[in-house]
C-alpha positions in Angstrom: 80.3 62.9 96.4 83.8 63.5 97.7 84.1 65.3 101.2 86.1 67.6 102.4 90.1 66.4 103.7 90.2 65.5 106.8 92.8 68.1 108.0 93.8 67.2 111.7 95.2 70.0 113.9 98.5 69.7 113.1 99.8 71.6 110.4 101.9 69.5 108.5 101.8 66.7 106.4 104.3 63.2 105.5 105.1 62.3 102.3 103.1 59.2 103.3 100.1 61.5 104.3 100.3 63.3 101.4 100.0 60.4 98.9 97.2 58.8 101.2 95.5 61.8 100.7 96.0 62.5 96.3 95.0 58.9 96.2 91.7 60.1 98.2 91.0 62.7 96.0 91.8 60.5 93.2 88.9 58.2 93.9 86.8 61.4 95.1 86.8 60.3 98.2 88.2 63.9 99.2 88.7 67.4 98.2 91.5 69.9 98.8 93.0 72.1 96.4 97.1 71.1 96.5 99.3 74.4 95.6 102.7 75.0 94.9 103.8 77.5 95.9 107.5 78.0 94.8 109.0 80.8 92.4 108.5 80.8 88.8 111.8 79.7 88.3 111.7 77.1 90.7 109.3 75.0 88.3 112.3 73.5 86.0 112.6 71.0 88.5 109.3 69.5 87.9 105.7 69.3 90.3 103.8 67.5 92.5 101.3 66.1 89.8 97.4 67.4 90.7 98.7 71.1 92.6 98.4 74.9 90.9 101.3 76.8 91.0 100.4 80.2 93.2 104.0 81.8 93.8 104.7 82.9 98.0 105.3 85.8 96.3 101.9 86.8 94.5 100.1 84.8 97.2 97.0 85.9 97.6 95.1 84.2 100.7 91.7 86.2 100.0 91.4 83.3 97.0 91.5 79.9 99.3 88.7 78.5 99.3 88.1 75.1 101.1 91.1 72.4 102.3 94.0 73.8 101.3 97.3 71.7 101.1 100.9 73.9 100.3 104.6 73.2 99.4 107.4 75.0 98.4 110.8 73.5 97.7 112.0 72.2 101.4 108.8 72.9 103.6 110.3 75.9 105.3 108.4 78.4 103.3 105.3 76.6 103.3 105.8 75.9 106.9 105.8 79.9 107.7 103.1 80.8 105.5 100.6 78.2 107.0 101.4 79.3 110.7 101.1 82.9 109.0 97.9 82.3 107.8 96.2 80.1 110.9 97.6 83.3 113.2 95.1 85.1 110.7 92.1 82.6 111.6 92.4 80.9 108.5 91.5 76.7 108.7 91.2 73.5 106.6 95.0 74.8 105.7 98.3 72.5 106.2 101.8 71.7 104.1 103.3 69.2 103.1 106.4 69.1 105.6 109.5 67.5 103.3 108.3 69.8 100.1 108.9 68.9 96.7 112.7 68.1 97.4 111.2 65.0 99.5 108.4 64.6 96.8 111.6 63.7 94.2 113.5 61.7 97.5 116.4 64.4 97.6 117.6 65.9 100.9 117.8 69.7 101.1 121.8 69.2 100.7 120.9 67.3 96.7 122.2 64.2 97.6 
């Protein structure tokens, strides 16, 4: 029986962290739900393989349920909308810091 992520009180996650955790769930050694939340059109680019697209802008927050991971493209969106949502009294919820631009090894510049 896999338990729930061991979300510490920070709000963000590594790259490292992140793959430490996916490898967790993997196993079922843990359980969050991983969403991406990026535009429609920000999908060409690819995704972080295991996560459900729910765009920042149809976000609905009523729907999380459990250990909650999110991204967006750089982690600044993501990054906002966790603080937004722990304001609320929302927990179990964190991002992944570098976003899916860190995911693919690319700095926020492209290069």
């Amino acid at each position: 029986m896999s338990a729930p992520l061991d979300i510490e009180s920070g709000d963000t996650l590594s790259r490292t962290q992140l793959i430490d955790a996916l490898q967790a769930r993997a196993r079922g050694d843990a359980r969050f739900t991983l969403i991406d939340i990026r535009e429609e059109y920000e999908l060409f680019h690819g995704f972080i393989p295991g996560a459900i697209h729910r765009p920042l802008s149809t976000f609905d927050a009523d729907l999380l349920a459990g250990d909650v991971i999110v991204y967006c493209q750089s982690g600044v969106r993501s990054g906002h909308l966790v603080r937004e949502l722990k304001a609320q009294g929302f927990i179990g919820i964190t991002h992944y810091a570098g976003g899916y631009l860190d995911w693919v090894g690319e700095t926020a510049s492209g290069t």
